[in-house]
C-alpha positions in Angstrom: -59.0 53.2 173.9 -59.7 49.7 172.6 -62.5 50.6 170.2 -59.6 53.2 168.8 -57.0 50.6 168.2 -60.0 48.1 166.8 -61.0 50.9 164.8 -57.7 52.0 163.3 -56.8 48.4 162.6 -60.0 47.7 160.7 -59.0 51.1 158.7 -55.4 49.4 157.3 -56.9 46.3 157.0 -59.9 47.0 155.2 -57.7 47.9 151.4 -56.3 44.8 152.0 -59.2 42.6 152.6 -61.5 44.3 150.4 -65.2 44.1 150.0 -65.4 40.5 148.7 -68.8 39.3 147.8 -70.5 39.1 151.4 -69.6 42.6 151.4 -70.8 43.5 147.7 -74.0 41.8 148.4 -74.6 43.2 151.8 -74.0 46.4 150.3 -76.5 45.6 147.3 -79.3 44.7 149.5 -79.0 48.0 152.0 -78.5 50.0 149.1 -81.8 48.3 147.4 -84.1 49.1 150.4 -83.3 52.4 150.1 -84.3 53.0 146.3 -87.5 54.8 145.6 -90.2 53.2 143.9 -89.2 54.8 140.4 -86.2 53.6 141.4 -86.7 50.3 141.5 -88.5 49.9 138.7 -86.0 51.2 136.5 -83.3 48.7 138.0 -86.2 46.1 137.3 -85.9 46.6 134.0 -81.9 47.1 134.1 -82.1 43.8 135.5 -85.1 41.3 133.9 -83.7 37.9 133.5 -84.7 34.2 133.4 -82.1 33.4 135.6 -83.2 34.3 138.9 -80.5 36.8 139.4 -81.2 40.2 141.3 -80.0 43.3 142.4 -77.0 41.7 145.1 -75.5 39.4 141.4 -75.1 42.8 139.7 -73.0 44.2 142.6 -70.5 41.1 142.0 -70.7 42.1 137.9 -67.5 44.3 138.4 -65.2 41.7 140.5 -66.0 39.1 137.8 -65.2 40.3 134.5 -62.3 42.6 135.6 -59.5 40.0 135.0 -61.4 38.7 131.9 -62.3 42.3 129.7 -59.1 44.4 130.6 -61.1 47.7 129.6 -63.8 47.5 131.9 -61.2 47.7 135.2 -61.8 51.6 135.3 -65.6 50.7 136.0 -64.6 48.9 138.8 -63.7 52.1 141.2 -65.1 55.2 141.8 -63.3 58.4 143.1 -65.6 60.7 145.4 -65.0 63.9 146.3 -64.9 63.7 150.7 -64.2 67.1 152.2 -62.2 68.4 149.4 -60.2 65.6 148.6 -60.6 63.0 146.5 -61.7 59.3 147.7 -61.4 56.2 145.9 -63.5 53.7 147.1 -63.6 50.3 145.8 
């Protein structure tokens, strides 16, 4: 019963909270692990920099030039088809 309420809580709160960059980054690195080696290579070569930034920087890319360059805001969501209806997750 608890874990329900915890659960459905977490499920309003999350739209409001957002990902914010711990949860972009954590995201980014999970989602890394599980490219394949092609895979990574490519995003290698997306990503080559002198900067030292990787694969968790890009993830924030979206959050930080949204307010700045108006026209890239649609990049910034994507709507998924769940079970017949569509998602969008952010």
């Amino acid at each position: 019963m608890l874990f329900s309420i915890l659960l459905s809580f977490l499920a309003v709160i999350q739209p409001i909270s957002c990902w914010g960059t711990l949860g972009h980054r954590t995201i980014a690195y999970l989602a890394e692990k599980y490219l394949t080696a092609e895979s990574q290579r490519f995003v290698d070569i997306l990503l080559v920099n002198n900067r030292g930034y990787d694969f968790s920087d890009a993830s924030l890319f979206a959050d930080k030039v949204k307010d700045s360059r108006n026209y890239t805001e649609q990049w910034h969501w994507i709507g998924m088809l769940t079970c017949g209806a569509v998602v969008e997750v952010t």
